[in-house]
DSSP file (Angstrom, degrees, kcal/mol; ACC not computed):
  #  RESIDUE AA STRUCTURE BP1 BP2  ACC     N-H-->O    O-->H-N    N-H-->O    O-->H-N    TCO  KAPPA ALPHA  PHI   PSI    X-CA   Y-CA   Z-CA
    1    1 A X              0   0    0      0, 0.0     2,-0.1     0, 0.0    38,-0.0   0.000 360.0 360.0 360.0 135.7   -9.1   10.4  -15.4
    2    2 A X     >  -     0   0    0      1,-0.1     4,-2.0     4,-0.0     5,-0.2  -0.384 360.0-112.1 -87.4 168.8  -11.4    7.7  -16.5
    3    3 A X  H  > S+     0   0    0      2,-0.2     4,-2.6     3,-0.1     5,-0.4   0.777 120.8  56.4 -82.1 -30.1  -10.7    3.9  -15.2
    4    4 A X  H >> S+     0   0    0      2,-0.2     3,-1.6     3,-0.1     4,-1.1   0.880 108.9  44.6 -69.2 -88.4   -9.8    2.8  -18.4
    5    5 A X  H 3> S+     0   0    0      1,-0.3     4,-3.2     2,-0.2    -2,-0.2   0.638 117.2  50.9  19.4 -66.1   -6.8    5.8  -18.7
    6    6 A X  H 3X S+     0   0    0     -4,-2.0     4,-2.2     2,-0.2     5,-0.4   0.969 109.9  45.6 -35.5 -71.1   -6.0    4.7  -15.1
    7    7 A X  H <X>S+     0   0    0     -4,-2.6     5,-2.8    -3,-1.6     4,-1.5   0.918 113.2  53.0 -30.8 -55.9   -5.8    1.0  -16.2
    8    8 A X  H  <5S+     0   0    0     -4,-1.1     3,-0.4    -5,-0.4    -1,-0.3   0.941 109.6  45.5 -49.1 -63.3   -3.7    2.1  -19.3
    9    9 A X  H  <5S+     0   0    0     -4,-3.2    -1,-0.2     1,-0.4    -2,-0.2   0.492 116.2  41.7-101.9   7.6   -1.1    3.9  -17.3
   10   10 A X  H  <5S-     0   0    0     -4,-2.2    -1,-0.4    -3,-0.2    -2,-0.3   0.522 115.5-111.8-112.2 -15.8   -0.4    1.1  -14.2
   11   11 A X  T  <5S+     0   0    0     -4,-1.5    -3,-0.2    -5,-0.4     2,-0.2   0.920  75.3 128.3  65.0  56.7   -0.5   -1.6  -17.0
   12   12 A X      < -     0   0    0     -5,-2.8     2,-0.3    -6,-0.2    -1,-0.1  -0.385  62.4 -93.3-102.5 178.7   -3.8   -3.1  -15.7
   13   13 A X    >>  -     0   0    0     -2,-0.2     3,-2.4    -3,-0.0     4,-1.2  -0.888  29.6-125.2-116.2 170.5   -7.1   -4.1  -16.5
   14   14 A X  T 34 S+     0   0    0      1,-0.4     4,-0.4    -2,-0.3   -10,-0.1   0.273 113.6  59.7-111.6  19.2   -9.8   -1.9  -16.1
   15   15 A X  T 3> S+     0   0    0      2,-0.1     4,-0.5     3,-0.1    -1,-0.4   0.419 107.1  55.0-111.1   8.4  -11.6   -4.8  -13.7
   16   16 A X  H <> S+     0   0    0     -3,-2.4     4,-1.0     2,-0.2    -2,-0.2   0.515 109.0  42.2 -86.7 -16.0   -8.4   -4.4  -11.5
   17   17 A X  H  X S+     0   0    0     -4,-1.2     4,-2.3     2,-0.2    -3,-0.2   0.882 113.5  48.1-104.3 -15.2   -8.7   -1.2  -11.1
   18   18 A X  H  > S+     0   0    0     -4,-0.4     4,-2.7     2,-0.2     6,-0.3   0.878 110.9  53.0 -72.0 -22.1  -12.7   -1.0  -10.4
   19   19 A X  H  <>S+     0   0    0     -4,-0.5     5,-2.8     2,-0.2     6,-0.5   0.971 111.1  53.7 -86.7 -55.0  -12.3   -4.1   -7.7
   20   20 A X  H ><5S+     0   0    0     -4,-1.0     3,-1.3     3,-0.3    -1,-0.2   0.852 108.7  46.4  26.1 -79.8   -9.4   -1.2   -6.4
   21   21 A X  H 3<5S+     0   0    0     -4,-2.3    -2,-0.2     1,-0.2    -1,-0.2   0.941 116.6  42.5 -59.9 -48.9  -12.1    1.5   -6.3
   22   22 A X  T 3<5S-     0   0    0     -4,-2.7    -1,-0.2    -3,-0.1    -2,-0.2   0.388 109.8-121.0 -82.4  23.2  -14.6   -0.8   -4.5
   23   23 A X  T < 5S+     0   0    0     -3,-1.3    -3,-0.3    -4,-0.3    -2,-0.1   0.859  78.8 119.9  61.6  35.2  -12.0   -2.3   -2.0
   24   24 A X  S   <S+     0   0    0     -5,-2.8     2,-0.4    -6,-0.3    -4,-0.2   0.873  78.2  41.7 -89.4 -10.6  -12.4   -5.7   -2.9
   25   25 A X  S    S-     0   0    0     -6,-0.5     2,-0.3    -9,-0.1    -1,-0.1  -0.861  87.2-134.6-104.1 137.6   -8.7   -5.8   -3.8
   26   26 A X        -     0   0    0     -2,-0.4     2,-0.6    -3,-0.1    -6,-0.1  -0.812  14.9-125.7-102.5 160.2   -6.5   -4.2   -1.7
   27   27 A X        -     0   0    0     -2,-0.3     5,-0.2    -7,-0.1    -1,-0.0  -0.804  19.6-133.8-120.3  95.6   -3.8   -2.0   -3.0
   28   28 A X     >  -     0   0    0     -2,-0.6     4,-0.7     3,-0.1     3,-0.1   0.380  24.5-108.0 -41.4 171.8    0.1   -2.4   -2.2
   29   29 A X  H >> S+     0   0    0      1,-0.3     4,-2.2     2,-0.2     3,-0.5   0.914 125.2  45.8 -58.0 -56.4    2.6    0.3   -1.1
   30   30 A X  H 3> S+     0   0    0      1,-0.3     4,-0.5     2,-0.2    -1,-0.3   0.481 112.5  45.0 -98.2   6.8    4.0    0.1   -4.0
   31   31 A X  H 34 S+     0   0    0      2,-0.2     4,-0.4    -3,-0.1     5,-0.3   0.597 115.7  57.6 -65.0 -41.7    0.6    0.1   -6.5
   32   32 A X  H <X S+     0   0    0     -4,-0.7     4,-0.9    -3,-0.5    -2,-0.2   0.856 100.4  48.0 -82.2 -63.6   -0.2    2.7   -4.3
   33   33 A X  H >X S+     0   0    0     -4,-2.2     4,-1.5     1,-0.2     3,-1.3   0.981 113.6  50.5 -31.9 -83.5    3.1    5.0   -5.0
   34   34 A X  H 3X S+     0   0    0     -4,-0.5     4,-0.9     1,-0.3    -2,-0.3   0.425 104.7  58.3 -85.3   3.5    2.6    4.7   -9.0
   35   35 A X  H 3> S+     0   0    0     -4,-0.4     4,-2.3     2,-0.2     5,-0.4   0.646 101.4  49.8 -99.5 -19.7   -0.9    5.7   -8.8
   36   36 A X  H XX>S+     0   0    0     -3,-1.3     4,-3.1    -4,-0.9     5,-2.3   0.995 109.7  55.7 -76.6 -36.3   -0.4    8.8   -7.3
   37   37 A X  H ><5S+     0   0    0     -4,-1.5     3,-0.8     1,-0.2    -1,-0.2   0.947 112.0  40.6 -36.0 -57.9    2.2    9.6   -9.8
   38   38 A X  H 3<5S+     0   0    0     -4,-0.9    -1,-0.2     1,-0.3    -2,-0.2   0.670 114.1  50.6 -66.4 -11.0    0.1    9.0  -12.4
   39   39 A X  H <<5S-     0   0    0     -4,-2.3    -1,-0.3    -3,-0.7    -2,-0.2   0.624 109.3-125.4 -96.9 -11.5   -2.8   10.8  -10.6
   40   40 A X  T <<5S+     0   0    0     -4,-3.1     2,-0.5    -3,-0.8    -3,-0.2   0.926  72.0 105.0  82.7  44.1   -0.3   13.7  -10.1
   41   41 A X  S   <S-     0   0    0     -5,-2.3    -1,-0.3    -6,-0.2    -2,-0.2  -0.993  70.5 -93.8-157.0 161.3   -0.8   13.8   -6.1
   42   42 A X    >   -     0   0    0     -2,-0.5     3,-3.7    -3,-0.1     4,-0.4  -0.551  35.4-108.8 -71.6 128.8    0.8   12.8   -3.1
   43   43 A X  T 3  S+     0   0    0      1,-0.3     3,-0.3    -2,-0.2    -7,-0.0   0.479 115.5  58.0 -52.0 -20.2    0.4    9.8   -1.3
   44   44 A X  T >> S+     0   0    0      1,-0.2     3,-1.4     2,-0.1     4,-1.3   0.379  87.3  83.8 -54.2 -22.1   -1.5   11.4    1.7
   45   45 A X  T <4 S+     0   0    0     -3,-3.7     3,-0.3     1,-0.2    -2,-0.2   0.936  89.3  47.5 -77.4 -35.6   -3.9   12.5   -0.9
   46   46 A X  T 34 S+     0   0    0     -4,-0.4    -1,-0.2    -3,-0.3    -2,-0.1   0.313 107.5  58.7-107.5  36.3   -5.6    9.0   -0.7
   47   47 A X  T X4 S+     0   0    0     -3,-1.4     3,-0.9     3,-0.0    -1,-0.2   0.712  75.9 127.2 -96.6 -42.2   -5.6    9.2    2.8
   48   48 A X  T 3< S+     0   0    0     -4,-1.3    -3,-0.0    -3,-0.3     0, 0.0   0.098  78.2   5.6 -17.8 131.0   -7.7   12.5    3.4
   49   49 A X  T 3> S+     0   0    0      1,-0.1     4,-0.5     2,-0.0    -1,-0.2   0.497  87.7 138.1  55.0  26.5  -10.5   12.3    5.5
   50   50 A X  T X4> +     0   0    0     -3,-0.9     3,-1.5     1,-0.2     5,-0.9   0.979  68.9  21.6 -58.9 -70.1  -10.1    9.0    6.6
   51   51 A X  T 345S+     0   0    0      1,-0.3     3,-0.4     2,-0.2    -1,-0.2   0.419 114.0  61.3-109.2  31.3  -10.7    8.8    9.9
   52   52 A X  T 345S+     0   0    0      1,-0.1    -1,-0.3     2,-0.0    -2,-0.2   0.464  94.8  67.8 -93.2   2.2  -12.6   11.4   10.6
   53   53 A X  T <<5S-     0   0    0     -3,-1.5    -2,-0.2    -4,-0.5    -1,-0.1   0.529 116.5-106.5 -97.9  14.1  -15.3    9.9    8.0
   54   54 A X  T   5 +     0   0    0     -3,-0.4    -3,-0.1     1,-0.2    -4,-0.1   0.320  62.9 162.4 112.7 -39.8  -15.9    7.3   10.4
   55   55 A X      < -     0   0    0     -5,-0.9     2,-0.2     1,-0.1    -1,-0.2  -0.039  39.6-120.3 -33.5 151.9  -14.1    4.2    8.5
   56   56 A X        -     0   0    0      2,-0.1     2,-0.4     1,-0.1    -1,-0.1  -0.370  31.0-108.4 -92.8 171.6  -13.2    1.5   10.5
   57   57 A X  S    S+     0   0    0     -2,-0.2    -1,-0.1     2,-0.1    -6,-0.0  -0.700  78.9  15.0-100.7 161.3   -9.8    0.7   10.6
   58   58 A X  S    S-     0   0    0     -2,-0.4    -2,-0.1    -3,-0.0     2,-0.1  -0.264  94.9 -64.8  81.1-175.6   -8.3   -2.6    8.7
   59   59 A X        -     0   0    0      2,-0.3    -2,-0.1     3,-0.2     4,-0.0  -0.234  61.5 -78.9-109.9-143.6  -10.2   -4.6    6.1
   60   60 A X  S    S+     0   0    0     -2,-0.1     2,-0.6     2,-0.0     3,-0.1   0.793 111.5  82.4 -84.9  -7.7  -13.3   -6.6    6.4
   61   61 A X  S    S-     0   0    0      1,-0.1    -2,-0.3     3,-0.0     3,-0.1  -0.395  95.6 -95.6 -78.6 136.3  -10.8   -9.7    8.2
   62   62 A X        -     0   0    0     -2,-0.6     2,-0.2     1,-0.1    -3,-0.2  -0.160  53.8 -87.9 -31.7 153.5  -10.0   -9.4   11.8
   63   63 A X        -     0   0    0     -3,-0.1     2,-0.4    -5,-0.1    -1,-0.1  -0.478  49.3-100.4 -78.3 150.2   -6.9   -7.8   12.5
   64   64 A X        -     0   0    0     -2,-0.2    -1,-0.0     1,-0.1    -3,-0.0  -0.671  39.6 -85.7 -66.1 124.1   -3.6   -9.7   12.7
   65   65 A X        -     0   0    0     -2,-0.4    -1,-0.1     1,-0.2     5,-0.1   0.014  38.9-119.4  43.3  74.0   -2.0  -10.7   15.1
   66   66 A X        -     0   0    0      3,-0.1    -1,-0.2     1,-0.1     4,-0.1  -0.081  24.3-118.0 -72.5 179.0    0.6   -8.6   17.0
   67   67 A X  S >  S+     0   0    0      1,-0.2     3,-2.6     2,-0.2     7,-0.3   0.991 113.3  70.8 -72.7 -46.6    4.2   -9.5   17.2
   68   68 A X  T 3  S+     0   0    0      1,-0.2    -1,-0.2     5,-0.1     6,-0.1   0.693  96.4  49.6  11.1 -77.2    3.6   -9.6   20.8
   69   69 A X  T 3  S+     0   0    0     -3,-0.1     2,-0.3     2,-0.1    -1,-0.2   0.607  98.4  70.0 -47.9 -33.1    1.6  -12.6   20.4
   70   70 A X    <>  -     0   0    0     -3,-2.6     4,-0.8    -5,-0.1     3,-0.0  -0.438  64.6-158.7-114.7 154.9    3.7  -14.5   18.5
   71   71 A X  T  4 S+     0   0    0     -2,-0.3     6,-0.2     1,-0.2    -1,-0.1   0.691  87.6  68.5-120.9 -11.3    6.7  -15.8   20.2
   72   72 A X  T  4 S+     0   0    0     -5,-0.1    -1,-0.2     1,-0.1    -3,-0.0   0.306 104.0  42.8 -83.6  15.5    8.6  -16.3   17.2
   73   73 A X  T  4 S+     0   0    0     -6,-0.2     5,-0.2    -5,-0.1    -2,-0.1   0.594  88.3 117.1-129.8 -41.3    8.9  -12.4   16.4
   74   74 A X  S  X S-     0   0    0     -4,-0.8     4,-1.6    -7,-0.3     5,-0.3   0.010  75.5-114.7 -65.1 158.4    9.6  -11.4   19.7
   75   75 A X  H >> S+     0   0    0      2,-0.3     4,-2.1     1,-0.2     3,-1.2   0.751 111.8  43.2  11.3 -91.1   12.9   -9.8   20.8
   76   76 A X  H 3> S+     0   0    0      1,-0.3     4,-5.1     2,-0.2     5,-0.3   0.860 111.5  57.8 -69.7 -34.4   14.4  -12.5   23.1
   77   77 A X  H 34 S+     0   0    0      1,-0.2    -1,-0.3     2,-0.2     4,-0.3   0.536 109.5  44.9 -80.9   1.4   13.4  -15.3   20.6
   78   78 A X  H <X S+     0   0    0     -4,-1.6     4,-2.9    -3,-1.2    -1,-0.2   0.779 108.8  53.5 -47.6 -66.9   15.4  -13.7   17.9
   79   79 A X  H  X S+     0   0    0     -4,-2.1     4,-2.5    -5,-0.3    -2,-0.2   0.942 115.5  44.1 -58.8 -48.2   18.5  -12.9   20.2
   80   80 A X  H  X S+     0   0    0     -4,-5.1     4,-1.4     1,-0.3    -1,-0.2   0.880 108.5  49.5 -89.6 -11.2   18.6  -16.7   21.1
   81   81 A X  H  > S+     0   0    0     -5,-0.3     4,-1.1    -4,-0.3    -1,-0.3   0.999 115.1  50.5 -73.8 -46.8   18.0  -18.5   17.9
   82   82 A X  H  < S+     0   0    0     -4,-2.9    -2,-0.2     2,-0.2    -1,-0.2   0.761 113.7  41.6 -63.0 -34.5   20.9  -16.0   16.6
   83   83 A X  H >< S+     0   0    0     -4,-2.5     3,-2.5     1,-0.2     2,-0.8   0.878 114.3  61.1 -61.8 -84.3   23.5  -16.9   19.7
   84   84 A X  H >< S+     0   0    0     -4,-1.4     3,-0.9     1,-0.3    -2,-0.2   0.385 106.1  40.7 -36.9 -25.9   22.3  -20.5   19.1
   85   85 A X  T 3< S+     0   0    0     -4,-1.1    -1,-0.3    -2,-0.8    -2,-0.1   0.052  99.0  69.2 -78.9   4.3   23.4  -20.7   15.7
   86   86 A X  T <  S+     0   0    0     -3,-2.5     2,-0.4    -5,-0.2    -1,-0.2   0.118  75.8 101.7-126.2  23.2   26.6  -19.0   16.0
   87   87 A X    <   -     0   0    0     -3,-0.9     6,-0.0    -4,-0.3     0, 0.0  -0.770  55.3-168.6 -85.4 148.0   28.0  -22.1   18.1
   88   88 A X        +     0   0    0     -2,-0.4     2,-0.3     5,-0.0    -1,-0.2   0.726  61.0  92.2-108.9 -22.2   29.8  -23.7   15.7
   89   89 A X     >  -     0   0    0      1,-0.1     4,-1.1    -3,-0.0    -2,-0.1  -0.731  63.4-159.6-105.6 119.4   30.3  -26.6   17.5
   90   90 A X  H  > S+     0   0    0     -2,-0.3     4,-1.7     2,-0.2    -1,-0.1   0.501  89.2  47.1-111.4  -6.3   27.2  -29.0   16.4
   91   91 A X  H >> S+     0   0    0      2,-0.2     3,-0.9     3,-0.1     4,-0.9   0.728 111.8  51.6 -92.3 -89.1   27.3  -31.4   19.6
   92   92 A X  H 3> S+     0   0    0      1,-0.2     4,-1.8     2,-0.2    -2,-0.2   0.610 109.6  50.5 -34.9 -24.8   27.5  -28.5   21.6
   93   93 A X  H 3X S+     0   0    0     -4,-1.1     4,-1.4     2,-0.1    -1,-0.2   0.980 108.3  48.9 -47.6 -65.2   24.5  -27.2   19.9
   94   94 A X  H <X S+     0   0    0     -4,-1.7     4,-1.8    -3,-0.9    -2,-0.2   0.743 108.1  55.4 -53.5 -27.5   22.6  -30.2   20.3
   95   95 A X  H  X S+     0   0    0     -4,-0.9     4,-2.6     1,-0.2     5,-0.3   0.922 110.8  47.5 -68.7 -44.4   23.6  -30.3   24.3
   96   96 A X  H  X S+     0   0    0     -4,-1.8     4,-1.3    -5,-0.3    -2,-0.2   0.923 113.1  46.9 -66.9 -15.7   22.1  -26.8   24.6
   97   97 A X  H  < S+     0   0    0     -4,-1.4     5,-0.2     1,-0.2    -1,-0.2   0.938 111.5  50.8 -63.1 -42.0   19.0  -27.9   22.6
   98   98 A X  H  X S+     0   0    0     -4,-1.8     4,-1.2     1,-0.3     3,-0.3   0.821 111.1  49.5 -69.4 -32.1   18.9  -30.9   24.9
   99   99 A X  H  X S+     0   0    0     -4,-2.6     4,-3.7     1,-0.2    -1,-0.3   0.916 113.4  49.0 -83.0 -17.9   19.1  -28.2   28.4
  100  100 A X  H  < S+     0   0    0     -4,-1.3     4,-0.5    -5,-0.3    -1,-0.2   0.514 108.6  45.5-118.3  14.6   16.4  -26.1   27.0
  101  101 A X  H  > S+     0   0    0     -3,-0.3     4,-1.9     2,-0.1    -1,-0.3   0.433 116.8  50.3-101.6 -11.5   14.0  -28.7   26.2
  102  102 A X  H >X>S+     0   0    0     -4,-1.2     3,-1.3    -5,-0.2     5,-1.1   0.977 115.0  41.0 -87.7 -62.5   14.9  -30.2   29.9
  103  103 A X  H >X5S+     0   0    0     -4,-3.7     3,-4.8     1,-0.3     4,-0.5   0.933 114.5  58.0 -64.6 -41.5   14.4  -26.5   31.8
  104  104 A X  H 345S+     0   0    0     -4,-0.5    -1,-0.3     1,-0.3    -2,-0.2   0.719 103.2  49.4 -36.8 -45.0   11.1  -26.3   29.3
  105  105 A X  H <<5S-     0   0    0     -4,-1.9    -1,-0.3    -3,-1.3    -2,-0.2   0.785 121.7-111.4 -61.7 -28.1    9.6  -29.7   30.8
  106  106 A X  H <<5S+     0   0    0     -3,-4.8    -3,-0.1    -4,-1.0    -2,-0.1   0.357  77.6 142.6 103.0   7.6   10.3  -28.1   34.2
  107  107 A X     << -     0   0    0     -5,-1.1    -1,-0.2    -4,-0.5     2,-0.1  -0.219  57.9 -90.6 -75.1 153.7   13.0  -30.9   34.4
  108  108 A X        -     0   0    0     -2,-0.1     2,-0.4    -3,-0.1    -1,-0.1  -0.435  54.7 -92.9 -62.4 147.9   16.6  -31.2   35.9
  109  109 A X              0   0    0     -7,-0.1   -10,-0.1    -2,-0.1    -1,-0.0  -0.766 360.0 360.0 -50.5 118.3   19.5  -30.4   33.4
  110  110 A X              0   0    0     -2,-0.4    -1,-0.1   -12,-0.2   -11,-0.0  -0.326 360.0 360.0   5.5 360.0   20.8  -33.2   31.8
């Protein structure tokens, strides 16, 4: 199928889909999906031979971040913003804000 055809049948332009072919754009899940319909293949199909040809993994940027890293994604910081917010009581909110900037400092409770 020629790029123009391609273009045609994702409702494209046929310099979105060459910047596609040469990775300068990269191509959602869900671009990703409708082109194998249209190409008549499975979505593994444009996975084949990946890493055995050697490809690096990612794009040309450093990799991101795991959630690890981030302290707003883990786990525990989840669980307490969600308790904290299901106090209803907005002075007693603000005293627990007030105790867990106190343990933070390394400080007495308050």
């Amino acid at each position: 199928m020629s790029q123009e055809k391609l273009a045609a049948e994702l409702g494209l332009t046929f310099q979105q889909v060459q910047k596609y072919e040469r990775a300068a754009n990269r191509i959602s899940a869900s671009r990703l999906y409708w082109m194998s319909k249209v190409l008549d293949v499975d979505v593994p199909y444009f996975y084949e031979g990946f890493r055995e040809s050697g490809a690096r993994s990612g794009f040309a940027e450093p990799p991101a971040a795991t959630f690890e890293s981030d302290p707003l994604q883990r786990r525990e910081t989840i669980e307490l913003v969600e308790a904290f917010y299901r106090i209803e009581d907005q002075t007693l909110r603000r005293q627990m804000l007030g105790l867990a900037k106190s343990f933070a400092a390394g400080g007495e409770p308050k």
